[in-house]
C-alpha positions in Angstrom: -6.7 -17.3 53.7 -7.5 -13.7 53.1 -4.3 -13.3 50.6 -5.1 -16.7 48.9 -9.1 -15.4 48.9 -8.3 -11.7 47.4 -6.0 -13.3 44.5 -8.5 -15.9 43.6 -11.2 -13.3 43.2 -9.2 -11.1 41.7 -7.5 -13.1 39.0 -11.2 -14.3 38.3 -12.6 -11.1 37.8 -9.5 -9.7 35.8 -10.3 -12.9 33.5 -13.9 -12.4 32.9 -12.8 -8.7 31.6 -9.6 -9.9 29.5 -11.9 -11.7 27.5 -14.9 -9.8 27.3 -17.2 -11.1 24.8 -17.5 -6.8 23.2 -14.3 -7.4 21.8 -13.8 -8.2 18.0 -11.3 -11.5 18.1 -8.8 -12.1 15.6 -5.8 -14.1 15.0 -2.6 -12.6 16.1 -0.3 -11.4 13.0 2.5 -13.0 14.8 0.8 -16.4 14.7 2.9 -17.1 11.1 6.5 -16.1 12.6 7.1 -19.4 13.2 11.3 -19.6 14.3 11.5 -15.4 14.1 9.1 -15.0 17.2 11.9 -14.9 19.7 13.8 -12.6 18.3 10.9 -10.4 17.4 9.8 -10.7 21.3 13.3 -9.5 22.1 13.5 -7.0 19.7 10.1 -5.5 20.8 11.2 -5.9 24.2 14.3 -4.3 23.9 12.4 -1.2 22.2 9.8 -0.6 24.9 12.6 -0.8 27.5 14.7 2.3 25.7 11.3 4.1 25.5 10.5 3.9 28.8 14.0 5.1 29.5 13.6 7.9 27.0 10.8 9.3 27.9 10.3 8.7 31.5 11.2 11.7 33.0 9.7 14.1 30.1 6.3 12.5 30.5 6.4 12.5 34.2 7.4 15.9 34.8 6.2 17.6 31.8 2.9 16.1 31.5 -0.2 17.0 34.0 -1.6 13.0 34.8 -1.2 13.8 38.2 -3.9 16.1 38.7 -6.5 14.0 36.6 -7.6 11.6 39.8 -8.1 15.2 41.8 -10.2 16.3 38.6 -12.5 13.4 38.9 -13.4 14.3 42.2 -14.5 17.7 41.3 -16.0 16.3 38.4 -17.8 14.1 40.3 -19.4 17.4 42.5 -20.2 19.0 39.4 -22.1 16.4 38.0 -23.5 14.9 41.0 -26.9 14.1 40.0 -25.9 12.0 37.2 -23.1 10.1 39.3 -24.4 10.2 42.6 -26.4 6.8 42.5 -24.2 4.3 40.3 -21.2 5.6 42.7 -23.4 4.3 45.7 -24.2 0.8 44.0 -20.3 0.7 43.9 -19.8 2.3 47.0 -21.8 -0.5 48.5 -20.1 -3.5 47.0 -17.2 -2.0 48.0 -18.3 -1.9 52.0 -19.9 -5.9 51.5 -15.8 -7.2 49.9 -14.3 -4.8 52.7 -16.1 -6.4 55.4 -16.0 -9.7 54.0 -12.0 -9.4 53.4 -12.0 -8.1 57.1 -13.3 -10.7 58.7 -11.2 -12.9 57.0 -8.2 -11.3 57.8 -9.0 -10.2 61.4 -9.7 -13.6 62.3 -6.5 -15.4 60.5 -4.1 -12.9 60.2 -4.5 -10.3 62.7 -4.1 -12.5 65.6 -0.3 -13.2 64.6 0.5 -9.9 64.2 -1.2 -8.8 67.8 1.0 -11.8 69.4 4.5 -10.3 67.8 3.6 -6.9 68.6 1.8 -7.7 71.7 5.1 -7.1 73.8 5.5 -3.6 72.7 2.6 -3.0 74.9 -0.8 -1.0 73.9 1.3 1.3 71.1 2.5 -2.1 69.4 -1.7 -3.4 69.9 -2.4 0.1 67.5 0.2 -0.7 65.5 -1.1 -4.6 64.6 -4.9 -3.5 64.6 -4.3 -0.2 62.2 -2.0 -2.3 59.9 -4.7 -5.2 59.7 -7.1 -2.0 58.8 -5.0 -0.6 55.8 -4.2 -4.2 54.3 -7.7 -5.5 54.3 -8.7 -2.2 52.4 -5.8 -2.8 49.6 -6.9 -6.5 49.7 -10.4 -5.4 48.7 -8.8 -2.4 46.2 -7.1 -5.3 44.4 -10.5 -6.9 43.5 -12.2 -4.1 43.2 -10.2 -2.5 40.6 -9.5 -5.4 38.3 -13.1 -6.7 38.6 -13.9 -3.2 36.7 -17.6 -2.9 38.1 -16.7 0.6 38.0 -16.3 1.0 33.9 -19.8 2.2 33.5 -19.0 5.5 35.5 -16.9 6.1 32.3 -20.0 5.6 30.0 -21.5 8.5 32.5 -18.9 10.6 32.3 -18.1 11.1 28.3 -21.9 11.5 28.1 -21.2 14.3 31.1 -18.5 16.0 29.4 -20.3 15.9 26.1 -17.4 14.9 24.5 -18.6 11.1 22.7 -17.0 11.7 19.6 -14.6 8.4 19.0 -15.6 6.7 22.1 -18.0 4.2 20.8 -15.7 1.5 18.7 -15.1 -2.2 19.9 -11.9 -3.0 20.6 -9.3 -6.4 18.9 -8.6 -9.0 21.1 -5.7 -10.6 18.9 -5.4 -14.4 20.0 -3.1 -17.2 19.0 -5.0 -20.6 18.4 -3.9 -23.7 20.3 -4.0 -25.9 17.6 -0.9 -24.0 15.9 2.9 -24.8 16.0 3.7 -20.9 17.2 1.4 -21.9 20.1 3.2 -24.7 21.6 6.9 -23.9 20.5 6.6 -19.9 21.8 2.8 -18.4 22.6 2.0 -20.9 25.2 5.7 -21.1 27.1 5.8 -17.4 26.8 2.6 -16.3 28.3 3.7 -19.0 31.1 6.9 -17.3 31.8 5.0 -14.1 32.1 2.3 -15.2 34.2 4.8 -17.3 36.6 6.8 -14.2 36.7 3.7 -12.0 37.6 2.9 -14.5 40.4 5.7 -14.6 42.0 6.4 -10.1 41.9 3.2 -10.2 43.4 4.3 -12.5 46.0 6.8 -10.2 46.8 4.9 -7.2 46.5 2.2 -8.6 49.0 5.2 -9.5 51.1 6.1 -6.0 51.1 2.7 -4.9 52.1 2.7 -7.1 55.1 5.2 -4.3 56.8 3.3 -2.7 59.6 1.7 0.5 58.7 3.9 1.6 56.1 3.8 -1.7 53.8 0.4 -1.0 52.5 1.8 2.6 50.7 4.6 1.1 49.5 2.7 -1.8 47.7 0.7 1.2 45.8 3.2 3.1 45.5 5.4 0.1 44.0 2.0 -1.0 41.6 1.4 3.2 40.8 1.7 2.4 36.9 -0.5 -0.8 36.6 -3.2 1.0 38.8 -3.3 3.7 35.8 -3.4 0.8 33.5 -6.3 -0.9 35.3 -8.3 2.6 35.1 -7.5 3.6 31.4 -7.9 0.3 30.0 -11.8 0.8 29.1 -11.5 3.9 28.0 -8.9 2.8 25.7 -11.1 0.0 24.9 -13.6 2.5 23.5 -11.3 4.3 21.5 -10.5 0.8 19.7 -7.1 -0.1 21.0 -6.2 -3.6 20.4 -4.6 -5.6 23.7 -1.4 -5.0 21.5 -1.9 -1.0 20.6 -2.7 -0.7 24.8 0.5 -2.4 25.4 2.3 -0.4 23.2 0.7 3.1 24.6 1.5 2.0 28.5 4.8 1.5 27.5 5.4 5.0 25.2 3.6 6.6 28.3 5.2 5.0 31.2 5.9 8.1 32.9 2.2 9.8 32.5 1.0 5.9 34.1 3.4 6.3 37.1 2.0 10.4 37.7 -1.6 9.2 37.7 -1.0 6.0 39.0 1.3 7.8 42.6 -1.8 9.9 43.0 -4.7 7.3 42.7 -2.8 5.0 44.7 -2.5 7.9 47.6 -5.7 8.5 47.4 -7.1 4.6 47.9 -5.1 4.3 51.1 -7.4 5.3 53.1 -10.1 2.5 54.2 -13.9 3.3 53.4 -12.7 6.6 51.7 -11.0 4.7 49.2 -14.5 2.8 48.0 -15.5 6.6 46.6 -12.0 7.2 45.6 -12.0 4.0 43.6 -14.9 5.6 41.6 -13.4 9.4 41.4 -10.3 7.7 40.2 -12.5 5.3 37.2 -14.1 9.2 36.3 -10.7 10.8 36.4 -9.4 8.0 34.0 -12.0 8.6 31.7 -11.4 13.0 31.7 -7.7 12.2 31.1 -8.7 9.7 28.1 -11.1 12.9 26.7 -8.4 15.4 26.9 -6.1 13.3 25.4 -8.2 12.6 22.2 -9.1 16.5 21.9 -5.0 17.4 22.3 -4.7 15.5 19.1 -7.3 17.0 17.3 
């Protein structure tokens, strides 16, 4: 019930913000392809994959994304007065899902794992009751995140930083309309494939997380670049990105995603501490966004 709950909610809320009605909408380019979409997909495909490759290592290593969640935090200190009350209204909603999500869980979940462990004693009791601490919080992290109630702290923060230059554009949605033959014959049975693929990683990945004690760090760990994605999207959004030029820049960047992404996700493990994390991390997104743009000045 509580995995079922937390998926629901968050699919819901990731949906709300995929199709945000501050978006300029066209019609996807690709929409008069017709045959040639498939081979363009794969081709595309195929490209991202060697960049990723490519430039993993450089852009992991070489590049300082790592140290941007840690920046948030003391950017949060040094501009406490303009922070400090938005980061409690977020703080709170955090502490209502947690508890909601706990209750859930402790009273569906948690009793199977105290039976199985149960015979290990009081150490294998600790074990059960810490575990069923650390997966309600990801549980909660996973709505929290892609519900994006934190986006406004990145508002805050370029007006902070004094740095607003470029950061006030609306963003393409590019969208393929159902009445079209590229639709039905590729659009449609494409983002199905994606989408049933998606489920079922996730499955796996929640599977994973279900390990006692260690199965929540793995999950974040495993998710590290999509956690970066999830906290640079709206600043990207601001810069104008399309949902295709984001795409692209997560893939060219892979490695940079994965450095922020390990250090977020480290951060967020711990339960309560991870409802002010969650906002450090949103203002750390946002600094790393602002260096970037003045890098290519």
């Amino acid at each position: 019930m509580s995995f079922a709950g937390s998926l629901l909610l968050t699919g819901v809320g990731a949906m709300v913000y995929k199709f945000d009605r501050n978006q300029i909408f066209k019609k996807c380019p690709d929409n008069r392809l017709g045959d040639k979409s498939y081979k363009k997909k794969y081709e595309s495909t195929t490209a991202r994959a060697f960049n990723v490759v490519g430039n993993f290592f450089n852009e992991f290593f070489n590049g300082s994304s790592f140290l941007y969640p840690l920046a948030g935090v003391r950017f949060f200190f040094n501009n406490s007065k303009e922070l400090s009350f938005p980061i409690l209204g977020i703080f709170a909603l955090y502490l209502l899902m947690y508890s909601i999500v706990s209750i859930v869980y402790w009273s569906t979940i948690t009793p199977v794992y105290t039976a199985l462990f149960a015979i290990f004693g009081p150490p294998g009791l600790l074990v059960a009751w810490v575990h069923a601490i650390l997966q309600a919080n990801l549980l909660t992290m996973m709505f929290m995140r892609l519900c994006h109630f934190n986006n406004n702290l990145i508002t805050i923060t370029i007006k902070s930083s004094g740095f607003k230059k470029g950061f006030n554009k609306r963003p393409i949605k590019y969208y393929v309309p159902i009445n079209t033959v590229h639709s039905w014959t590729f659009h449609l049975p494409w983002k199905f494939f994606k989408y049933f693929m998606g489920f079922l990683t996730l499955v796996v990945l929640l599977v994973i997380s279900s390990i006692p004690l260690i199965g929540p760090l793995l999950f974040n760990f495993l998710v590290s670049p999509f956690i970066a994605k999830v906290y640079f999207s709206k600043i990207l959004r601001m810069k104008g990105l399309s949902n295709t030029a984001r795409s692209d820049e997560f893939f060219d960047h892979y490695g940079q995603y994965c450095a922020f992404g390990l250090t977020a996700g480290f951060l967020e493990n711990l339960p309560i501490v991870s409802g002010f994390t969650l906002c450090t991390n949103t203002i750390g997104g946002a600094l790393w966004g602002i260096d970037r743009d003045l890098s290519r000045e």
